[in-house]
N, CA, C and O atoms as CSV, one atom per row, in Angstrom:
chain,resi,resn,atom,element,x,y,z
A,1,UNK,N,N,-25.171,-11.350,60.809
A,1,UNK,CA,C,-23.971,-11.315,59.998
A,1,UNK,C,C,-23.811,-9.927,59.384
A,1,UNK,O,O,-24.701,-9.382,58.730
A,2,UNK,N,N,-22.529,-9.356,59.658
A,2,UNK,CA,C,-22.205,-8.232,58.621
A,2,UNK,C,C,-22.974,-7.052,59.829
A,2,UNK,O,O,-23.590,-6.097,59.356
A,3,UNK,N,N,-22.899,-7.175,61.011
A,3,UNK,CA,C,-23.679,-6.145,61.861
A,3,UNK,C,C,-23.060,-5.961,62.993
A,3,UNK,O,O,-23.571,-5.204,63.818
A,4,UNK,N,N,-22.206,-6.415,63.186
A,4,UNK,CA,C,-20.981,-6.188,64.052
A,4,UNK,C,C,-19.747,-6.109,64.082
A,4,UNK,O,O,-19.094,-6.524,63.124
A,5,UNK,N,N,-19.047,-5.472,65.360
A,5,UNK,CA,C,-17.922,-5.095,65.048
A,5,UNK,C,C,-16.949,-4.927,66.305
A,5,UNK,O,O,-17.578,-4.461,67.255
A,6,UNK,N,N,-15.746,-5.141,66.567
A,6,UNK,CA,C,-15.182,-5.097,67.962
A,6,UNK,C,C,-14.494,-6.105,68.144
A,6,UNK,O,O,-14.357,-6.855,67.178
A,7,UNK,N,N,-13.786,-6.482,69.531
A,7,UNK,CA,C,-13.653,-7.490,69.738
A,7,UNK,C,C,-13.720,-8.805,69.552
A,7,UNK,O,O,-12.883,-9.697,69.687
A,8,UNK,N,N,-15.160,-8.795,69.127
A,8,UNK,CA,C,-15.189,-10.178,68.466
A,8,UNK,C,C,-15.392,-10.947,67.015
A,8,UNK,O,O,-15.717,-12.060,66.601
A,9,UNK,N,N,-14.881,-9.275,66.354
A,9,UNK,CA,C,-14.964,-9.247,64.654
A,9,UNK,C,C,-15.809,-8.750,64.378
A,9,UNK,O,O,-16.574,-8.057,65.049
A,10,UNK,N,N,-15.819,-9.147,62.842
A,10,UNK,CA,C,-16.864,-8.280,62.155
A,10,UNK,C,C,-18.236,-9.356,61.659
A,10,UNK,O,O,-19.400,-9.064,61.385
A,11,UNK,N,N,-17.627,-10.496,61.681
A,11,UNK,CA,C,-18.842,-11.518,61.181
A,11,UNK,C,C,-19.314,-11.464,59.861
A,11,UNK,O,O,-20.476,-11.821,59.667
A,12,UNK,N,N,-18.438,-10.980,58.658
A,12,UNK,CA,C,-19.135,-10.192,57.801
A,12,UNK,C,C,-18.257,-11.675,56.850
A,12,UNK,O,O,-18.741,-11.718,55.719
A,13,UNK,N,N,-17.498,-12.459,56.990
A,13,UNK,CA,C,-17.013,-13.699,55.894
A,13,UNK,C,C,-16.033,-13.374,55.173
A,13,UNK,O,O,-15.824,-13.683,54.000
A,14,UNK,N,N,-15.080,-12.395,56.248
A,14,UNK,CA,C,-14.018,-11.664,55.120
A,14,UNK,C,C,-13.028,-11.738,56.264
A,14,UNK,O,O,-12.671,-10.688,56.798
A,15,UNK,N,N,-12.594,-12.823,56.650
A,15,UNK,CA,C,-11.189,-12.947,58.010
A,15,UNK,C,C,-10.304,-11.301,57.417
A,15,UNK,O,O,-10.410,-10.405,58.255
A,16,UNK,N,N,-9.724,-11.012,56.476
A,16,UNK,CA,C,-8.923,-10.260,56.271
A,16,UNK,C,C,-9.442,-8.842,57.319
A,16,UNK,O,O,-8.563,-8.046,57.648
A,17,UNK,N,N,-10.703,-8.640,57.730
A,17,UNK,CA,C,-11.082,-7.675,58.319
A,17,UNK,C,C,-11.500,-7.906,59.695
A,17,UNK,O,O,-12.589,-7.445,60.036
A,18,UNK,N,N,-10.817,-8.530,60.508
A,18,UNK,CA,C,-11.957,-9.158,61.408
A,18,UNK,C,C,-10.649,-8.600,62.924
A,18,UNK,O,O,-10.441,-9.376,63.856
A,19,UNK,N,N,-10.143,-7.584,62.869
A,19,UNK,CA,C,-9.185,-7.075,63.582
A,19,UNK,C,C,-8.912,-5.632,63.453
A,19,UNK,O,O,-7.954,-4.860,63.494
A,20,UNK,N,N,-10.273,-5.619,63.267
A,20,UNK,CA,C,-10.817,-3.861,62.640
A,20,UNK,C,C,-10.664,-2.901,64.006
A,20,UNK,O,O,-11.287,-3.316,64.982
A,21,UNK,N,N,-10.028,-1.870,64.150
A,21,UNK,CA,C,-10.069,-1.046,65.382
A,21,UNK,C,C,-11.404,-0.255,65.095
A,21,UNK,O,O,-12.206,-0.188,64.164
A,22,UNK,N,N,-11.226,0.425,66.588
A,22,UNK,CA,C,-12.954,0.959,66.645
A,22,UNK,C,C,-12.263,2.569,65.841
A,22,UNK,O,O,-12.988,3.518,65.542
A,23,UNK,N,N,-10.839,2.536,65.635
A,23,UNK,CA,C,-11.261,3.967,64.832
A,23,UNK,C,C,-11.112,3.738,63.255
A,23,UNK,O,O,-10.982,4.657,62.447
A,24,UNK,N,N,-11.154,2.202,62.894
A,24,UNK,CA,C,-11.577,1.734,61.410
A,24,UNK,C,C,-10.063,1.293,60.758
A,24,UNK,O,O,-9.911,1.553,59.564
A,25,UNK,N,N,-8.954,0.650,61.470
A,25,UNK,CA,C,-7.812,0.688,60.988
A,25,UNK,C,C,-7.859,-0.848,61.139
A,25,UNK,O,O,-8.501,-1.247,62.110
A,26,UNK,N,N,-7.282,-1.790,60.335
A,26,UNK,CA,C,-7.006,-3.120,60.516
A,26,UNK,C,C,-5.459,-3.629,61.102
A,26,UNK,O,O,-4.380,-3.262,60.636
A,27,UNK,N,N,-5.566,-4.125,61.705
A,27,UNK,CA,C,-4.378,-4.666,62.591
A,27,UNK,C,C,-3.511,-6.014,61.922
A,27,UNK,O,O,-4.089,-6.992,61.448
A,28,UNK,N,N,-2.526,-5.911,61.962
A,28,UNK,CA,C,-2.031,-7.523,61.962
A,28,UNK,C,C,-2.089,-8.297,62.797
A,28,UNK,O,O,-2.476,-9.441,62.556
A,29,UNK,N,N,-1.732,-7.914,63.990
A,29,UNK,CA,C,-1.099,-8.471,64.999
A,29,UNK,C,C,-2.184,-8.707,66.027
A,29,UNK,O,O,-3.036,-7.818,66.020
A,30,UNK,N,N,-2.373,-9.670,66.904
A,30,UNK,CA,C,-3.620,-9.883,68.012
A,30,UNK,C,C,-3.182,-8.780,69.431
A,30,UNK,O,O,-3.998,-8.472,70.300
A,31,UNK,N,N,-2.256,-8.477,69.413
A,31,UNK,CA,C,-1.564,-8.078,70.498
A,31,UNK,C,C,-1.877,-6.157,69.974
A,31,UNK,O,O,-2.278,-5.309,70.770
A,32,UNK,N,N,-1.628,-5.946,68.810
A,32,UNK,CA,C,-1.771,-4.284,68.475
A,32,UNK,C,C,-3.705,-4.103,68.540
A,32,UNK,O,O,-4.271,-3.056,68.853
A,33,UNK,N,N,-4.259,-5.128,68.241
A,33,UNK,CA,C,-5.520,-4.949,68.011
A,33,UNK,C,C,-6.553,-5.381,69.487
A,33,UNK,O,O,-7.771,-5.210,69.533
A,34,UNK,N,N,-5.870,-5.846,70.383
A,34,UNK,CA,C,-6.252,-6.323,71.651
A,34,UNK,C,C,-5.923,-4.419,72.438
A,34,UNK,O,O,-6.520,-3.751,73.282
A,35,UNK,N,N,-4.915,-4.231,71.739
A,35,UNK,CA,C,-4.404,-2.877,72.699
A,35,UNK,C,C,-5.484,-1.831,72.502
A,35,UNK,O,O,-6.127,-1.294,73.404
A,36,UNK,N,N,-5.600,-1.604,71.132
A,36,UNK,CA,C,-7.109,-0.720,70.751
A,36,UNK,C,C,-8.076,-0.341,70.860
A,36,UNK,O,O,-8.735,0.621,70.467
A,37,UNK,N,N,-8.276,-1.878,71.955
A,37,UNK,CA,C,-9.699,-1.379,72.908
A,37,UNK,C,C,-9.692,-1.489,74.171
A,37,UNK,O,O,-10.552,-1.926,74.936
A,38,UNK,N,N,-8.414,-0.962,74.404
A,38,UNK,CA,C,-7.787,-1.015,76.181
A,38,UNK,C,C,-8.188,0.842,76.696
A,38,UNK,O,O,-7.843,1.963,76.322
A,39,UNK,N,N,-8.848,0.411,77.456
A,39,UNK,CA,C,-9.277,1.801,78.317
A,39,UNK,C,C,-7.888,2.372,78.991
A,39,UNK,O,O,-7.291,1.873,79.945
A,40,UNK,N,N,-7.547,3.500,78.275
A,40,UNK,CA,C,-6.242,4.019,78.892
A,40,UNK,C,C,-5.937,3.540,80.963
A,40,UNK,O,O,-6.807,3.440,81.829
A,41,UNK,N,N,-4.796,3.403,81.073
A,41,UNK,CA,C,-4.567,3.289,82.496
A,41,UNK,C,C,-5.276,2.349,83.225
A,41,UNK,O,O,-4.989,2.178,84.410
A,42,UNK,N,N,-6.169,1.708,82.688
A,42,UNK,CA,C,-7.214,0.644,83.160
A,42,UNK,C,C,-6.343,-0.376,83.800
A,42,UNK,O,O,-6.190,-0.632,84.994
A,43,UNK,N,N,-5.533,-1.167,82.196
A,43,UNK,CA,C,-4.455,-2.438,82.421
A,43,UNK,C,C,-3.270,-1.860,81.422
A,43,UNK,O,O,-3.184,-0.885,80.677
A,44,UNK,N,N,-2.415,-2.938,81.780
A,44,UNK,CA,C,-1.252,-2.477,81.285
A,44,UNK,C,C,-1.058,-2.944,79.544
A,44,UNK,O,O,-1.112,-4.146,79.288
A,45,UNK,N,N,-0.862,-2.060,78.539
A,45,UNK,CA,C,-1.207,-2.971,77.353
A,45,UNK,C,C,-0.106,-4.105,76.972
A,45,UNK,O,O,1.035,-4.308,77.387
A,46,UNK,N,N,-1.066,-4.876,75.839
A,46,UNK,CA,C,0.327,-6.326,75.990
A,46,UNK,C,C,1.421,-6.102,74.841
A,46,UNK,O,O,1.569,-5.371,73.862
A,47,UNK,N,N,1.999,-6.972,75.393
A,47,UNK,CA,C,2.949,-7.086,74.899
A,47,UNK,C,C,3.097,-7.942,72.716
A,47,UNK,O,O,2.125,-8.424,72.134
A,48,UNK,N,N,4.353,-7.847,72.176
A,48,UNK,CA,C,3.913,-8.902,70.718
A,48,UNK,C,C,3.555,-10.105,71.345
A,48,UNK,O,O,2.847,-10.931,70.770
A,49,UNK,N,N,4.008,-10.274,72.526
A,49,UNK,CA,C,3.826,-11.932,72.452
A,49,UNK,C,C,2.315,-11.973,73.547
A,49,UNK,O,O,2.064,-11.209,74.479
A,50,UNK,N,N,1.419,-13.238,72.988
A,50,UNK,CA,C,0.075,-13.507,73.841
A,50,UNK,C,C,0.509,-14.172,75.235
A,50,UNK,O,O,1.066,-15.259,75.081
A,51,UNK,N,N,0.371,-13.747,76.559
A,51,UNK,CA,C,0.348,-14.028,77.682
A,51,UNK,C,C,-0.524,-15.314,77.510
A,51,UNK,O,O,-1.439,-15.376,76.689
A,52,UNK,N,N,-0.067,-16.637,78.592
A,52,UNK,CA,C,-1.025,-17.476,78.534
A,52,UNK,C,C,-2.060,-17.146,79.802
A,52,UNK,O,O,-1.593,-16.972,80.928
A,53,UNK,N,N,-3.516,-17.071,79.545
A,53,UNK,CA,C,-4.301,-16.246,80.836
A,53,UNK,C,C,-4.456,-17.378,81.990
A,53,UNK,O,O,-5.134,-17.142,82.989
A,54,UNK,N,N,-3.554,-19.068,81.736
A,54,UNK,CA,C,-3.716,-19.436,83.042
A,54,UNK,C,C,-2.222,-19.065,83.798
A,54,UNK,O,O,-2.189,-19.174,85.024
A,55,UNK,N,N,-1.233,-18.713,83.218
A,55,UNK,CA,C,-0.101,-17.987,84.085
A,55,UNK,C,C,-0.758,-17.229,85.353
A,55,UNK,O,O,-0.480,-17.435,86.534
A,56,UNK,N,N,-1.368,-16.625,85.016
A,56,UNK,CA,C,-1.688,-15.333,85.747
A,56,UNK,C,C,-3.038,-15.968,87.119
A,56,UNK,O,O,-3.370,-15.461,88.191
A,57,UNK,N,N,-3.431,-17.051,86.525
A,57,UNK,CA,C,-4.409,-17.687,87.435
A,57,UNK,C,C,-3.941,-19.451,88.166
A,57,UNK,O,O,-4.392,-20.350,87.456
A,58,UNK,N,N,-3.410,-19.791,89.001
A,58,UNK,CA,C,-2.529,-20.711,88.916
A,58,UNK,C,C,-4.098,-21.417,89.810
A,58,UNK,O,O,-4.841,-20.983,90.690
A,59,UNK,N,N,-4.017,-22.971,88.818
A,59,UNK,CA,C,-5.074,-24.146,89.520
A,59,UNK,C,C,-6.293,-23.782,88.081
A,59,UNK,O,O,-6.954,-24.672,87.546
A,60,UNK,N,N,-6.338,-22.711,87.791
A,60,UNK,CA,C,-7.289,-22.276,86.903
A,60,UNK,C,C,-7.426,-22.970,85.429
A,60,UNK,O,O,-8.418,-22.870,84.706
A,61,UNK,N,N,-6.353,-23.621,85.160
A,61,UNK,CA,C,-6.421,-24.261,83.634
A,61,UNK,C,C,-7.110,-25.579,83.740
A,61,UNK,O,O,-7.559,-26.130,82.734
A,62,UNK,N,N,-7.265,-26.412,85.646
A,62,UNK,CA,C,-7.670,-27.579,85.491
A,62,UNK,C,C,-9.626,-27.348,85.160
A,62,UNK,O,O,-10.422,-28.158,84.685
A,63,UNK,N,N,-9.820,-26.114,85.583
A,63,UNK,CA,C,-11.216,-25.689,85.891
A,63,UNK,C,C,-11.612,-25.319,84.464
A,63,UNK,O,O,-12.707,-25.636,83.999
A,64,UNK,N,N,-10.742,-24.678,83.824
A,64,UNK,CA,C,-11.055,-24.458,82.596
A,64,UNK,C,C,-11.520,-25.632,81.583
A,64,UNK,O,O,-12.514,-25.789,80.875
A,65,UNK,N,N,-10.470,-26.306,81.809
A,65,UNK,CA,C,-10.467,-27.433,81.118
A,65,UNK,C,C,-11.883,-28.289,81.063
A,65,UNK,O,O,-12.431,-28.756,80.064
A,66,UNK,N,N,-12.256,-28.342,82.277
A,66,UNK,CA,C,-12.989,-28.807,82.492
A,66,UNK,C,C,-14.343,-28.756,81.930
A,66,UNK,O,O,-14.946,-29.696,81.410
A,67,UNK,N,N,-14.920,-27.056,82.162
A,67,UNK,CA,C,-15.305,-26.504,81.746
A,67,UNK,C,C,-15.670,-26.399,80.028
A,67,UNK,O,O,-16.853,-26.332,79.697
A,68,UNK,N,N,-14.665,-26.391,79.061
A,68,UNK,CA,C,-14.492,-26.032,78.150
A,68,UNK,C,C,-15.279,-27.884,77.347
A,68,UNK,O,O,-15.984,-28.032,76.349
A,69,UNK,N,N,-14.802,-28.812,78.209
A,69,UNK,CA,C,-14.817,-30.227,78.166
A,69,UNK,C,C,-16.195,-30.628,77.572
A,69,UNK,O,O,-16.417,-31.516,76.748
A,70,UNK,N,N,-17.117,-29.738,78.200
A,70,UNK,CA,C,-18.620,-29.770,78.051
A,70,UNK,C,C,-19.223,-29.322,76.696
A,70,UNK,O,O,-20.346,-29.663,76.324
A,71,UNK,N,N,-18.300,-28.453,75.920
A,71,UNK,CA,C,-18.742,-27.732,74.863
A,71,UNK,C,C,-18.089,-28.635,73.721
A,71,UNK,O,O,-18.264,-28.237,72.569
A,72,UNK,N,N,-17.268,-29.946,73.933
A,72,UNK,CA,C,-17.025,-30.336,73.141
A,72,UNK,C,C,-17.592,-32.169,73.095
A,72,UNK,O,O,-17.213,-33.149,72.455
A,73,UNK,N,N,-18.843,-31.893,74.307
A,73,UNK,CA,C,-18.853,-33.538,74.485
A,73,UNK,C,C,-20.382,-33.428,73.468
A,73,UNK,O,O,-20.722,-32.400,72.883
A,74,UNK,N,N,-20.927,-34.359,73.452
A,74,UNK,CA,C,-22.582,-34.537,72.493
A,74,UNK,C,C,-23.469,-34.083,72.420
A,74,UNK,O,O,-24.415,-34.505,71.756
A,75,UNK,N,N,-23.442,-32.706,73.320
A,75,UNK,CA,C,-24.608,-31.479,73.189
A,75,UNK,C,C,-24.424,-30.882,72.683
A,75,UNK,O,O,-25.506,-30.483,72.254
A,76,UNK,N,N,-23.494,-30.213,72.171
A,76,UNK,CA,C,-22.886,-29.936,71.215
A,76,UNK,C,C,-22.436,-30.443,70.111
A,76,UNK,O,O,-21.856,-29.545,69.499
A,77,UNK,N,N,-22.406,-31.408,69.550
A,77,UNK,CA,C,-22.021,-32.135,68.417
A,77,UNK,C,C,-23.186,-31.591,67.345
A,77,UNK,O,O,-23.201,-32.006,66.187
């Protein structure tokens, strides 16, 4: 806790900061703060609005689902 930082927050118990760019600026938006750690020319950056990522993968949401199904059945509890 409180030892990371990036993508997947800061972990530190303070949501208000948890969309921190790597050059120390806080974001509002998921879409300005997703762009921040886009390797120039890599991908194309997004847009305000969140793409849904099974658009882009068609058959892929039943697999997901599926998938995801496991993390919410009694091994997890």
């Amino acid at each position: 806790s409180g030892q990371v930082r990036g993508l997947c927050g800061t972990f530190n118990g303070d949501q208000r900061d948890e969309f921190t760019t790597p050059e120390g600026d806080v974001e509002q938006g998921v879409a300005a703060f997703a762009n921040a750690f886009r390797a120039a020319g890599a991908c194309p950056a997004l847009g305000p609005g969140i793409p849904d990522p099974c658009d882009g993968f068609p058959g892929s949401r039943e697999r997901a689902e599926a998938a995801c199904a496991v993390l919410m059945g009694p091994a997890f509890q």
